[in-house]
N, C-alpha and C positions, 0 to 999 in steps of 0.2 A: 517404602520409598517410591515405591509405583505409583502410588494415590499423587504421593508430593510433586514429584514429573509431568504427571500429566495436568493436574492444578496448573505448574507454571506451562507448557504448552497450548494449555486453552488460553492463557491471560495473554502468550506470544500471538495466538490468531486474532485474539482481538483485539490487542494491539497493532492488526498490519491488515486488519479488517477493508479500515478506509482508504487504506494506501491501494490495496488490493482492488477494491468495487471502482476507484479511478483508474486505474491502470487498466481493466477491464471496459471502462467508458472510453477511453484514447482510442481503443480500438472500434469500436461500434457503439452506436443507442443499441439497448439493452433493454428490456423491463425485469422483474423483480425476479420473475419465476428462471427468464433464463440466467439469469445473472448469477443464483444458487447454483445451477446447474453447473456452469462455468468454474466455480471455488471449488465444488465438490470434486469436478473433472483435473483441476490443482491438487486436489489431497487437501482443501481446509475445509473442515466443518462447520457449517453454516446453516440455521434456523431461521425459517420469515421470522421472528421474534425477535430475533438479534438485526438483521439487515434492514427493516421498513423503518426502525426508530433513525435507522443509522440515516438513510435516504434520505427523512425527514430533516434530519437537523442539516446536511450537507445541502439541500434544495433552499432550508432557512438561512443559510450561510451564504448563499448566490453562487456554491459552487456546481451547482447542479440545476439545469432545466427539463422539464419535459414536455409531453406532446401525447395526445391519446390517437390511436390508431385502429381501427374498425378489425377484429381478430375473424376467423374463419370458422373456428371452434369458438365457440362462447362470447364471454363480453368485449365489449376493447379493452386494449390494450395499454397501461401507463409504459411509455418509453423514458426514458432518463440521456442526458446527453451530459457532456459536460460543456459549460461556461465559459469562454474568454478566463476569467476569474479562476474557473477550476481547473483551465490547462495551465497557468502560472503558478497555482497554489500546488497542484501535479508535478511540474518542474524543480519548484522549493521540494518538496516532498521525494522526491527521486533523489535531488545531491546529498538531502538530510541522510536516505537509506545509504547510500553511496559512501560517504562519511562514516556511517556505523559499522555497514559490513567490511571497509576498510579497518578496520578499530579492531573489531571482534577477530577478522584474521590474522591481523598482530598481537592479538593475545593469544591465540589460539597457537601462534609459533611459526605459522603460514607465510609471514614477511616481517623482514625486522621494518624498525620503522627509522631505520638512521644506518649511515654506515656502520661498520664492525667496529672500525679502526676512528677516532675523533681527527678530526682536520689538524693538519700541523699550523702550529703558531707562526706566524713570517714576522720577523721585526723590521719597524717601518725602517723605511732608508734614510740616512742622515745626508 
């Protein structure tokens, strides 16, 4: 059952992958290396294998720009910002999570989602 758990916890991190690398852009331009650092510093496991595809299609998507920056150790640097475009699609993206974990905590027994008690009926006035 362990094998099976962790299956579906990998599939949860990359499913909240892109939610993740935006929400980490909101706060600062970023590039690739520190951006791993930052998931890892989260507790999500993170591969350049998995994250540069990810970059790629998000920058083809116009949610994402960058900008090269002269490094002090080694080459420059790709920085990543987010878009006009990505801070809205970030916002859809935060009410969708917002939505979910509301959901998942009513299942979970965490909050009912209605009162205990149903509304009492009023009969209209004649």
């Amino acid at each position: 059952m362990a094998t099976t758990i962790e299956n579906i916890r990998s599939q949860m991190r990359k499913g909240m992958l892109e939610f993740c690398v935006l929400l980490l852009l909101r706060q600062r331009d970023a590039y690739a290396s520190e951006m791993i650092e930052r998931l890892k510093a989260a507790r999500l496991i993170v591969v350049e294998g998995t994250l540069y595809p990810l970059l790629t299609r998000l920058k083809k998507d116009g949610l994402l720009g960058y900008r090269w920056e002269e490094s002090t150790q080694g080459p420059p640097r790709k920085y990543y910002k987010l878009t006009p475009l990505g801070e809205e699609f970030l916002a859809d993206l935060t009410l969708a999570w917002q939505d979910m974990a509301t959901s998942v905590s009513i299942l979970m027994g965490d909050r009912l989602p209605y009162p205990t008690e149903p509304p009492t009926q009023t009969s209209p006035e004649s």
